[in-house]
N, C-alpha and C positions, 0 to 999 in steps of 0.2 A: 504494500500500500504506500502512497507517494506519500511522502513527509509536506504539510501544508507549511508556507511560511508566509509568516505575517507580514502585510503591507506597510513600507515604509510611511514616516508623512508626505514624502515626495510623493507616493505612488497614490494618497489618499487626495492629495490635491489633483493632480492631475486628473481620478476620474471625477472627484466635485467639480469640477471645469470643465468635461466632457459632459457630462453632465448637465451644469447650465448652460452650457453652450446649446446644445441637443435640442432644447426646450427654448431658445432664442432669450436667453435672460440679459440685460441692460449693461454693459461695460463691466463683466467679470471679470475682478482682479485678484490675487495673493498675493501677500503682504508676509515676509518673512521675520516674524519677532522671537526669535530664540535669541537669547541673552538680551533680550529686554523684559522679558517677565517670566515668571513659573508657570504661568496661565495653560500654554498651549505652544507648538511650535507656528502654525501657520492661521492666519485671517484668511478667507476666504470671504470676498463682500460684493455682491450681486444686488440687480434692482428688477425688479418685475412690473408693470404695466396696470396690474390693476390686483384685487384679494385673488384673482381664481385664476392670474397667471403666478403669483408668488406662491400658488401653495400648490402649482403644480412644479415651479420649477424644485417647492422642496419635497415634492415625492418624488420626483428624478431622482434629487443626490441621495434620499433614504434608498431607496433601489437598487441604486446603482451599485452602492456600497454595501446593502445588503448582500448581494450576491457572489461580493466578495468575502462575505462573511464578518464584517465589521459593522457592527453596530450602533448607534445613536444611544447616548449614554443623558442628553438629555435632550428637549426642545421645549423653547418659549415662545410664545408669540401670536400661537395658531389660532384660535378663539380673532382677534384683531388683523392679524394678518397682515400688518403695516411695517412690521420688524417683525421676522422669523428667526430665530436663534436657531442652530443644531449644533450640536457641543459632541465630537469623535474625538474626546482629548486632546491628543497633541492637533487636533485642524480641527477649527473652528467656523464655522459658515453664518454670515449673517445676508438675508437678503428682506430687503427693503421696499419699502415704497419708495419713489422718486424724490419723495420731498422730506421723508424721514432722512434719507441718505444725505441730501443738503443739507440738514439740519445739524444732523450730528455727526459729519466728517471724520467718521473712520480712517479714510485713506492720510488724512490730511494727520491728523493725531498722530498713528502713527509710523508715520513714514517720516514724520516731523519732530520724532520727540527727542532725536540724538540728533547732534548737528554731522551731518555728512552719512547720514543713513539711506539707504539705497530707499529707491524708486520702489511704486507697489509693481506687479510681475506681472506682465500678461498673458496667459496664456501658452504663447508660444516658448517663453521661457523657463515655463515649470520643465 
């Protein structure tokens, strides 16, 4: 029987990003914060269109990543649907309404919070 191995956070971002991408979700970025907090290795921050494109793009990343066998260990947000939290430990995915996102500047925090901190990722460079 094949020995199963667990998914890097690299490998957990990229399919959260397959993922939203899949589902056409709003300027999907990752945000790399290891050694800026305990929290989590990776932001994952997505915008959706309206409640019932945000809560499908986050049954994509449940899906997606269920079937790799990892699990959502919490979510917030569902009930509102304005800010969607999914918390996979070290990756963390937050997707948005448009104007929440404005509001509360994830990207801009932090990518911003150590001077000469790298840019959030796009995509193509997970």
């Amino acid at each position: 029987m094949p020995v199963k191995t667990a998914l890097t956070s690299e490998d957990k971002v990229k399919l959260v990003l397959s993922a939203l991408e899949d589902k056409k979700a709003v300027d999907p970025v990752a945000i790399d914060v290891r050694g800026r907090t305990v929290l989590t290795d990776f932001f994952v921050i997505a915008s959706g269109t309206s409640r019932i494109h945000i809560k499908a793009l986050v049954d994509a990343v449940n899906e997606k990543l269920a079937k790799k066998g990892v699990k959502n260990k919490r979510m917030a947000g569902v009930e509102e649907a304005a800010w969607i939290l999914l918390d996979y430990g070290d990756v963390v995915v937050h997707v948005f309404a448009p104007e929440r996102r404005e509001f509360y500047r994830l990207e801009s925090y932090w990518t911003g919070a150590e001077k000469g901190s790298p840019p959030p990722l796009s995509p193509e460079e997970v």
